[in-house]
Every structure is written in structure tokens, then in C-alpha cells.
N, C-alpha and C positions, 0 to 999 in steps of 0.2 A: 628194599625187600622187606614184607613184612615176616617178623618173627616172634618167635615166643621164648627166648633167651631168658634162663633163670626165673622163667614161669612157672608157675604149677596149674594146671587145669582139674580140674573133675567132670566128667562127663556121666551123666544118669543113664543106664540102659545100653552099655556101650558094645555090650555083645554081641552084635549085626545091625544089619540096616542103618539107619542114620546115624548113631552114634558112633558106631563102628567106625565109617568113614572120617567124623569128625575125630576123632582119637586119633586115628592114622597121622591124618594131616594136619593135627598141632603139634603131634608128636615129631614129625617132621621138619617141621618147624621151630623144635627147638624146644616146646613144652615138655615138664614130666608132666603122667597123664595117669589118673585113677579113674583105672576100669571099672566102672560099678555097673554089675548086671546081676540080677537074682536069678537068671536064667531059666526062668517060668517060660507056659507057653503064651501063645497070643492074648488067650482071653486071664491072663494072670496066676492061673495055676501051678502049679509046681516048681521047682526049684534046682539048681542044678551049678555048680562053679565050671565047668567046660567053655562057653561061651564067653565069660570074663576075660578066662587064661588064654584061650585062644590068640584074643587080641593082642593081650600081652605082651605073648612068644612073638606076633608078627613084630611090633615094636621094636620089643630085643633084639629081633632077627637083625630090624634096620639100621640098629646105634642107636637104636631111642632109650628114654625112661622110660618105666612103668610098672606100675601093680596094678595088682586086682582087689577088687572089693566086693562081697554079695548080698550089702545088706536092702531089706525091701526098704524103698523111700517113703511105702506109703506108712510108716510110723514115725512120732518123732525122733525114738532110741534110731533107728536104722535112717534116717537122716544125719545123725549126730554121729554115728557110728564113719558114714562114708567121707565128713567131713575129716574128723579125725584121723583116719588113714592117710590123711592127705599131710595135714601135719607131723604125724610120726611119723612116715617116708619121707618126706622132704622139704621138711619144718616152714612150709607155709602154703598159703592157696591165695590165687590171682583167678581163676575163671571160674564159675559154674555154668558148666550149659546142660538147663534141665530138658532131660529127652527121653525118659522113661516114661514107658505108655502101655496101656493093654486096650484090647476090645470086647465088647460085650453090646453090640447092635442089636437092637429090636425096637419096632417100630412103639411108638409113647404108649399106647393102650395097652400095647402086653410087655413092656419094662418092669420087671419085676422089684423091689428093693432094693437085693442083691446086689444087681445089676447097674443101679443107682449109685450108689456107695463105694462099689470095688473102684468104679470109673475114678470116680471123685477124688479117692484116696489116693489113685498114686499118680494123676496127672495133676488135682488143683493140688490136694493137701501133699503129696508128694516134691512140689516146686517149693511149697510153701518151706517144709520141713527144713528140704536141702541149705534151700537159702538163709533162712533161718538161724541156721547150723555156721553157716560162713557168713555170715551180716559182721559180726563183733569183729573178726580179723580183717574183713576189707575197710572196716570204718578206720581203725587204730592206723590201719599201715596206712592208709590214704589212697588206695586205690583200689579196683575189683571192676570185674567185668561179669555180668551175668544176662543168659543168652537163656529166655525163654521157649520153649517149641508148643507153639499157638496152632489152630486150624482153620482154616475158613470155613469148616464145618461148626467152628463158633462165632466166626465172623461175620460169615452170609448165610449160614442155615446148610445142613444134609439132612435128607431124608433118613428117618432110623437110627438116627445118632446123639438124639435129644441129651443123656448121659454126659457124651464125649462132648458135643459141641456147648452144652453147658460146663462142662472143666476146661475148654481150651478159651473160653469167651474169659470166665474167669481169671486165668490168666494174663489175660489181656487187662484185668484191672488192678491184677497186682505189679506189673510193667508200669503203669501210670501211676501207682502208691509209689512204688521203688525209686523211679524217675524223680520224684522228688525230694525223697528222703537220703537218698545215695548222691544228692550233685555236688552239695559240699564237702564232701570225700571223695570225689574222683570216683564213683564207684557209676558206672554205665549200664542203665537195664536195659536191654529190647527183646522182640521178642522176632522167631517167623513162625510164617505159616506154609508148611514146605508141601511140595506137591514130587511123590516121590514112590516108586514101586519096592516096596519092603515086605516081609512075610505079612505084617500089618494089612498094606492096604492093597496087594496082589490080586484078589478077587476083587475087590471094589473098585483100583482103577483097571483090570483087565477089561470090566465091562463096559469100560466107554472106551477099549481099542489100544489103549496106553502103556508102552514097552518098557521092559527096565533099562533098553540102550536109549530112549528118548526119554526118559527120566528116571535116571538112575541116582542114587543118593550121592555119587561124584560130586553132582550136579551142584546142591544144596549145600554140600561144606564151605566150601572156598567162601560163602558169604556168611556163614557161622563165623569162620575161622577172623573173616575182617571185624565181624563185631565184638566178637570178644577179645581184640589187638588192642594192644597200646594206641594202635594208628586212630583209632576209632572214638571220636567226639563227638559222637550222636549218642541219644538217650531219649527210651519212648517212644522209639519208632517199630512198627510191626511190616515186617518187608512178604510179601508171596516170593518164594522163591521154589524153582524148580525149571527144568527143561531147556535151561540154560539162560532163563530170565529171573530178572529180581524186580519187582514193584512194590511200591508202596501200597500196604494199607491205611485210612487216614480215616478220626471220626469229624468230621464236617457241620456245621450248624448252619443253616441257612437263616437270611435274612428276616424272615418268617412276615408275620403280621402280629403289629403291638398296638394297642390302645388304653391309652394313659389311663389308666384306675383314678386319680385324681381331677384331671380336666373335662374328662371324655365319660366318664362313670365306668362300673364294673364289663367285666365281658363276659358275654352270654353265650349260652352254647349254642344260640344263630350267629354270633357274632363266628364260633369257631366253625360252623358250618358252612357260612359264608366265605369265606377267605383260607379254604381248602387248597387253593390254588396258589396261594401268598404264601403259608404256610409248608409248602412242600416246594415251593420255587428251589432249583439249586444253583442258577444263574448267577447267583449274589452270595457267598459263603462265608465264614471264616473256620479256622482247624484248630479250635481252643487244645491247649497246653496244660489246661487246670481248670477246675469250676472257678478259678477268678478271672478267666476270661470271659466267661458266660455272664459272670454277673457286671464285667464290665462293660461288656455289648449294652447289658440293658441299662447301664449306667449315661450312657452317651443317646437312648432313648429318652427316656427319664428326663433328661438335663435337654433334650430336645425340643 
């Protein structure tokens, strides 16, 4: 049985919706668990400790640990601040699962600055902070698990969300820094991309039909909860999960089309016009792990 015995987790935004549930059920599991919610509304505005405590008291209720925490993630003090509570409650931290988020949709031509920035701050700079904040005690102790919340709105593209699926893409590329920089400490990053009906995303998945009982944030924990486990010896992977499914998301390099800059002369841009078809083939792939993959693909070119 997987558990979180003599764990400490932190959980970003843990006031409803995804986090909420994840808190529940680490907590349950044996985690203490810092509640961190600034308890703004959707699009990040205002502020409020009810939705922290909330969860808390449910915790309490069950035999769990837990405090609350309400600093905003998107600064670095209020990243440092949530880590810190974690230490002065219960003098260490094992998980971070960043999952604090606001919206602010509008379609790219009329996205205002604002709009630009608020996103930015507290899903990319906000991950960033958090972790940041916890990097120094998972490296010492020799272990950490940290659990990023990505979107396929940065993964595959949404309409109106340019903002957001530019700070969850992001994401996705601090998962692949992390991944390397955490392996020799035991320290595990992934990320997902949950598909899941929250005050968040209620109008935008209602309108393609989708229930909170067919994908309710239940759904989405149980595979937070595996990756940020002890059990859990994967790193750099980014999973879709929702609906009662979990898949891989994966960045893939096809085989493409190469001609030797040395043997063959330069390549031209008929040459890449040409071989559109070579160059997009996905028949023939590999799923690099680091840019030393890519350049050892073209090493075994080269040497060909």
C-alpha cells in the first residue's frame, strides 16, 4: 500500500478543486499536509483564509495533520514563506505539488498585459518560487518529490488561453531542468496535465458536455498521489490524467531528413522544401531525455 508515513507534503492552492482533493488523500495517507491557498477568486483577485482552514478542519476531522498557509506563490517572500511553514510545523518537507492557478482568458489580440503577467506569476513564476524555496532541503536530505500541474492547453494549444498555456508549456520545461538536476538526490519531478471540472474550468469544460461525476478532481489525485510516493521512480514524465485515465504525454523527434553539410554541401531551403514529408514522418521516432540525445542522434548521422 502506498503511503506517506512521516512525510510532509505542501500542496499550492489547496483550497478546492484539485488540490483539495490531493491534500485529502495524502493526508490520508499518512502525509502532514500545508494547506496553501490565498483564497482569491478565479481570476486571482482577492484574498481570504476560509478555504485554507476549511480543508484543514476536514483533515483534523479524519486523524490527519495539517495547517494552513495563505501566502500568494506568485512572489518569491510568499514562496518562501509557504515553504517555511512547513518546516516550522513539522520540521521538514518531502513533496511539493504545485497547483495553484488563476484565469484570465482572452483571445491573443485583445490580452491585455495584465493579463499576461498575473497568469505567469503564479502558475510559471509561482512553481518556480515554491520550488525554489524547497530545492535546498530535498537536495541535503536526499530525497523530494515534486509534482507539477501542466495543461494540454500548453501542451497542444487552447483557444483564448495564450497567457495560461504559455505558463503551463513552461512548466513543462522546468520538469525537464529539474529532472536532471534532482536525479542525483533522489529528488523526482513530473508533471500532469489534468483534465477535471473545478470552479476553474466549469464553463469551459461544460461546454463540450463534461460532468463533474465523469471527471471529477477524485479522479486526478490517486496519480498525483503515486508520483509524488516514495513508490515512484519515474522522473520527467508529464501524464493527461482525468476521467479515469492516465496517458502519457511524450516530446518525440522524428527521424526527419539530414544531409551531411560536409559530403553533400550546405542545405537549402529547397532542400527543406523538398523533404517536408521526411521531415514530419513520425513512423520512425525517438523520445529524447535531454538535448544530448538530439545531438547524439545526429552524431550517429555524421558518423554515417
Amino acid at each position: 500500500m502506498v503511503d506517506f508515513k512521516d512525510r510532509v507534503a505542501v500542496v499550492t492552492g489547496a483550497g478546492g478543486g484539485l488540490g483539495r482533493r490531493h491534500a485529502l488523500l495524502l493526508a490520508e495517507r499518512g502525509a502532514a499536509v500545508v494547506v496553501n491557498d490565498l483564497g482569491g477568486s478565479v481570476d486571482g483577485t482577492g484574498q481570504a483564509s476560509s478555504a485554507a482552514d476549511g480543508v484543514v478542519e476536514e483533515i483534523k476531522a479524519n486523524g490527519g495533520a495539517a495547517v494552513a498557509e495563505y501566502s500568494s506563490v506568485a512572489t518569491p517572500d510568499g514562496g518562501a514563506a509557504i515553504v517555511q511553514k512547513a518546516l516550522d510545523e513539522f520540521g521538514r518537507v518531502d513533496v511539493v505539488i504545485n497547483n495553484a492557478g488563476i484565469l484570465r482568458d482572452k483571445a491573443f489580440h485583445n490580452m491585455e498585459v495584465d493579463q499576461i503577467t498575473a497568469v505567469l506569476d503564479v502558475h510559471l513564476r509561482g512553481a518556480f518560487y515554491v520550488t525554489r524555496a524547497a530545492w535546498p532541503h530535498l537536495r541535503e536530505q536526499g530525497y523530494g518529490r515534486v509534482v507539477m500541474t501542466s495543461s494540454a492547453s500548453g501542451v497542444i494549444g487552447n483557444f483564448g488561453q495564450a497567457n495560461y498555456g504559455a505558463a503551463k508549456m513552461g512548466m513543462v520545461g522546468l520538469v525537464n531542468v529539474l529532472k536532471l538536476e534532482g536525479a542525483k538526490y533522489n529528488i523526482k519531478v513530473n508533471g500532469i496535465a489534468p483534465i477535471a471540472v473545478t470552479r476553474m474550468t466549469e464553463e469551459l469544460l461544460g461546454a463540450f458536455g463534461i460532468t463533474a461525476e465523469q471527471f471529477g478532481p477524485a479522479l486526478v489525485s490517486p496519480a498525483v498521489a503515486y508520483l509524488a510516493s516514495e513508490e515512484c521512480d519515474l522522473t520527467g514524465e508529464i501524464w493527461s490524467v482525468g476521467g479515469g485515465s492516465v496517458s502519457r504525454f511524450f516530446v518525440g523527434l522524428t527521424d526527419g531528413y539530414f544531409k551531411h553539410p560536409i559530403a553533400e554541401g550546405e542545405i537549402s531551403i529547397e532542400d527543406v522544401a523538398a523533404h517536408l514529408d521526411d521531415i514530419r514522418a513520425t513512423d520512425d521516432y525517438l523520445i529524447p531525455t535531454s538535448n544530448q540525445d538530439e545531438f547524439q542522434k545526429l552524431g550517429v548521422k555524421f558518423a554515417g
